[in-house]
C-alpha positions in Angstrom: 0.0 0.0 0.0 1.5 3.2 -0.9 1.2 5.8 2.0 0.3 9.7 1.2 2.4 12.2 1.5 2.0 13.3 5.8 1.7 16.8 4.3 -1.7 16.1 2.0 -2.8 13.4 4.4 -6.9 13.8 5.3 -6.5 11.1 7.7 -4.2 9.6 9.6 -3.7 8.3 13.1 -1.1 5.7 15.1 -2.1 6.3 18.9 -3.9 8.4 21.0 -1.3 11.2 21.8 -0.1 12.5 19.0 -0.7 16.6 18.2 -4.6 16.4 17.2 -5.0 18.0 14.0 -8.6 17.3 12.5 -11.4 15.7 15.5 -15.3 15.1 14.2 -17.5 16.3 16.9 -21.2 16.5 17.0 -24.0 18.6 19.0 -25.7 17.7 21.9 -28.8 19.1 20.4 -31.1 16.2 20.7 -29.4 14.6 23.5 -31.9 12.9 26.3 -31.9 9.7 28.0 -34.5 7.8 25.9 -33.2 4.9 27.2 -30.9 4.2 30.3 -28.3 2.1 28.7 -25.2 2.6 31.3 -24.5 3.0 34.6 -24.5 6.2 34.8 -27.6 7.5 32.5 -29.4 4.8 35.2 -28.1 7.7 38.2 -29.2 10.7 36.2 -32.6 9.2 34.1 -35.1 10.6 36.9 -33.3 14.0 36.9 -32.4 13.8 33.1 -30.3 16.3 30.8 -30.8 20.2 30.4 -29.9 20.5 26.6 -29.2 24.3 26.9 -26.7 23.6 29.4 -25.0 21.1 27.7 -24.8 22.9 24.1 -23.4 25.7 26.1 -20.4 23.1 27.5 -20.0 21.3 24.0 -19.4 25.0 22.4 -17.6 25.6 25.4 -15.4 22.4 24.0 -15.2 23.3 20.8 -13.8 26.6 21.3 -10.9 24.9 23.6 -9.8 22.4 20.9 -10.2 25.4 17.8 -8.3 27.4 20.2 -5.3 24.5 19.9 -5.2 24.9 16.0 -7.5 21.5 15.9 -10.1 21.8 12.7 -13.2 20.6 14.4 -16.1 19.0 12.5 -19.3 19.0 13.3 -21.8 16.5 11.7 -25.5 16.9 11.4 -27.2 15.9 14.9 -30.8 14.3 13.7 -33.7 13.8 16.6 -33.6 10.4 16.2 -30.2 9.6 17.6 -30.0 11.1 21.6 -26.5 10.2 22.1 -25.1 11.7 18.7 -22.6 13.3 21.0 -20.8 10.4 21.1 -19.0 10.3 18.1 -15.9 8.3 19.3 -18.0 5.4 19.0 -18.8 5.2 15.6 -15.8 4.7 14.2 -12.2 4.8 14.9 -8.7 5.6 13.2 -5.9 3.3 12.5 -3.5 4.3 10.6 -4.7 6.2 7.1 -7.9 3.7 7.6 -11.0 5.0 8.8 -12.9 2.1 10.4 -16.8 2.4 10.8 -18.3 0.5 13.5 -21.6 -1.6 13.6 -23.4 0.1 16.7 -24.8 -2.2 19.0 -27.4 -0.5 21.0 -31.0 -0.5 18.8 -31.0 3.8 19.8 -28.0 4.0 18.4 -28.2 2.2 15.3 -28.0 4.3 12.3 -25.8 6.7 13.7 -22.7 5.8 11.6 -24.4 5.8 8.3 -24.4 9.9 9.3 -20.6 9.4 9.5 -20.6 7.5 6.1 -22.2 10.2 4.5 -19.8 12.6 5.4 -17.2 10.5 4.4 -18.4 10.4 1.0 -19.2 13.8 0.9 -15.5 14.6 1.4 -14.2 11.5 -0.4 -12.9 9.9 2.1 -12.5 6.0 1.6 -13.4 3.9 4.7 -13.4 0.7 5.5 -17.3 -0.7 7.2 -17.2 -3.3 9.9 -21.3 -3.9 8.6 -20.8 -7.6 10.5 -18.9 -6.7 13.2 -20.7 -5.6 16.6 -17.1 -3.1 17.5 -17.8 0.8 19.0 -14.7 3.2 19.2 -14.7 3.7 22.9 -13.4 -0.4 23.2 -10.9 0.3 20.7 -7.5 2.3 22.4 -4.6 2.5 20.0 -1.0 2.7 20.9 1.6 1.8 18.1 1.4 -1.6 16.8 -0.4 -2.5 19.8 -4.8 -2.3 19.0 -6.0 -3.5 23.0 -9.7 -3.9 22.0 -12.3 -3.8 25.2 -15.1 -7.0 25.2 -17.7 -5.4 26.2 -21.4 -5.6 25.6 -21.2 -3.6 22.6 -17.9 -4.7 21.0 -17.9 -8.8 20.3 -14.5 -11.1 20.3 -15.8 -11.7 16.7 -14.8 -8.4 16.3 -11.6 -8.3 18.1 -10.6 -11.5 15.5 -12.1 -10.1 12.2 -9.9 -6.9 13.0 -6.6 -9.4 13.7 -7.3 -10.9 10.1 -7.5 -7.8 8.6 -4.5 -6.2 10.5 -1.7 -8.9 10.5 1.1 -6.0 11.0 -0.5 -4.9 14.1 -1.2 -6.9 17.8 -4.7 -6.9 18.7 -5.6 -7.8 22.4 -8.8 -8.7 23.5 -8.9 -7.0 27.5 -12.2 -8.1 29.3 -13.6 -6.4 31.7 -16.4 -5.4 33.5 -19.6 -5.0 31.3 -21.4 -2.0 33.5 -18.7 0.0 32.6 -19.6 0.4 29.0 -16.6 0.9 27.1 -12.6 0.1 27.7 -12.4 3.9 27.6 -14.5 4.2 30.7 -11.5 1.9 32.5 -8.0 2.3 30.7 -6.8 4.7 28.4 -3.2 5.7 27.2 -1.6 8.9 27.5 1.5 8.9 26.3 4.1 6.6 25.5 5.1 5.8 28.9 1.7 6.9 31.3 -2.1 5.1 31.0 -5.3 6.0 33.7 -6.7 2.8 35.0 -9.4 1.3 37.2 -8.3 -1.8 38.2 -11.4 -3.3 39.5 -12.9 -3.3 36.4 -10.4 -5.0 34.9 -8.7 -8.8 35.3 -5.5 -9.4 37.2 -3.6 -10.5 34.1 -4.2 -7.3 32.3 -3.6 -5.0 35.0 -0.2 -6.7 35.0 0.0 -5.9 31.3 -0.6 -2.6 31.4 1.6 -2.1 34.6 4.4 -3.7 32.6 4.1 -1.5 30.1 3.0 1.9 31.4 3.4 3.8 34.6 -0.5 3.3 35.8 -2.0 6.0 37.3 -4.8 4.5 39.3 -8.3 6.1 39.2 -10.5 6.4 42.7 -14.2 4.7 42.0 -16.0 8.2 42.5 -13.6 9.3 40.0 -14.6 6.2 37.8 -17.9 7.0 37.9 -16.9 11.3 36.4 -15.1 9.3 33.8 -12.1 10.0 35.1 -9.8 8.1 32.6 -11.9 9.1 29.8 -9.5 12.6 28.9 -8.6 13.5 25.5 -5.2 13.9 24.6 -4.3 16.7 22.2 -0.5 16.4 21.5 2.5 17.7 23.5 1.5 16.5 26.9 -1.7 18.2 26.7 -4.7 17.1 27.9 -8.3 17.9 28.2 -10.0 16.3 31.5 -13.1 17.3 33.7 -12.2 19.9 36.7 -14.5 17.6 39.0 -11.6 14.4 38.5 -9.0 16.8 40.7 -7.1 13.7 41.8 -6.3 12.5 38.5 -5.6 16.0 37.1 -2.8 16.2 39.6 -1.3 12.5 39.4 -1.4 13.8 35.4 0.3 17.4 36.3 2.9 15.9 38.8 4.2 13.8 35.6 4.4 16.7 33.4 0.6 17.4 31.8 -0.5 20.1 31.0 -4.0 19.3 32.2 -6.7 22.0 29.9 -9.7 21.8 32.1 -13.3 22.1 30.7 -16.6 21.5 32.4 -19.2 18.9 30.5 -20.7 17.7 33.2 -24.1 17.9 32.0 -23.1 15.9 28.9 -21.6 13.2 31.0 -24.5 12.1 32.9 -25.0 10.3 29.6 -22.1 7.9 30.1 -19.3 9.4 28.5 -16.9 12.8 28.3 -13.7 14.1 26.2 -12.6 10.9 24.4 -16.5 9.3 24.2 -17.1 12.6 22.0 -14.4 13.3 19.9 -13.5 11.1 16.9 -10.0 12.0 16.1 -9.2 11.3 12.1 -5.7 12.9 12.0 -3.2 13.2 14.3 0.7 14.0 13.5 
């Protein structure tokens, strides 16, 4: 496969800490719990979402990353589809390759096929999972290592379609707890040397993994719960994290972060923050 030039590249990312240069985003415009589908939309589905206060934190977002030199896309939001905001889940980027997930969850299904369209629109070649039940927030890249979450929303089908199709890379199935959603809501990687981890959601052998591997920062169950490992990283040691998760904003200070601190609260009463709602699609 011949690669394109980094310099007229539309897409193109290895991990999940590289400088962010182009992120697709979407409003929260529509965004209720319909459903209670998580752990946490099952807390906050008596006293529900207020949509003006959570278009007001999205912007709020969006103005942060533009403000970084990131080119943010927005796709259409649609009525049908409450947790639009979500983007991270309908695909994800490996390599020049955009992958587009099957969604699991019936109010979610359609979702991607907004992403599609985009895609086409800007002619932008992608690669559809159609048989594949994978979401974005299970999959956490770093190198030629894919670890890829089992979840109730991402199948080991999946995981071993995706190690077919990617012999150059090694894909690791990681288990874990299913009320915790996604891998993202329990591990995520930060740099080359740091991850943020909950270790009781996870198994004993891959907490050794990861500790092998990375300098673990461990996250506090209240913290767990605010989606306290679920930061976005936007190159050079910066990161964007909740103000609420003030333990892990200083473990992530103390090594060197420069933690960017933004309030979506409102929006994360649905299950997910920074990384669940950003779907970066190049990073250099």
């Amino acid at each position: 496969m011949t690669e394109t030039p980094e310099g007229n590249r539309k897409t193109f990312c290895a991990n999940e800490y590289d400088v962010l240069k182009r992120v697709i985003l979407c409003q929260p415009q529509y965004m209720t719990i319909r459903e209670a589908i998580n752990e946490t939309q099952k807390e906050f589905e008596d006293e529900g979402i207020h949509i003006k206060t959570a278009l007001e934190q999205h912007r709020e977002f969006v103005r942060t990353l533009e403000s970084h030199e990131i080119e943010v896309i927005l796709l259409p939001y649609h009525k049908k589809y409450p947790e639009q905001v979500f983007t991270r889940d309908i695909g994800f980027t490996l390599g020049q390759t955009i992958f587009v997930a099957k969604m699991a969850h019936d109010v979610r299904i359609g979702e991607e096929d907004v992403l599609k369209q985009w895609l086409e629109d800007e002619e932008i070649s992608y690669y559809n999972l159609a048989e594949d039940l994978i979401e974005g927030g299970d999959v956490i890249i770093d190198g030629e290592t894919i670890y890829v979450g089992l979840s109730n929303r991402t199948h080991k089908e999946a995981v071993e379609h995706l190690q077919g199709l990617l012999n150059q890379y090694d894909v690791k199935a990681i288990p874990f707890k299913a009320k915790y959603l996604h891998l993202d809501c329990v591990f995520n990687v930060v740099s080359p040397e740091v991850a943020l981890i909950y270790k009781p959601a996870l198994t004993d052998e891959d907490i050794a993994l990861f500790s092998s591997r990375y300098e673990c920062i461990e996250v506090s169950e209240d913290e767990q719960f605010t989606l306290g490992t679920n930061v976005l990283n936007i190159g050079n040691k910066k990161i964007v994290s909740l103000p609420v998760n003030k333990q892990v904003n200083e473990q992530l200070r103390n090594r060197g972060f420069e933690v960017i601190e933004v309030d979506i609260t409102e929006i994360i009463k649905s299950g997910g923050s920074f990384r669940c709602c950003t779907l970066p699609i190049l990073r250099g």
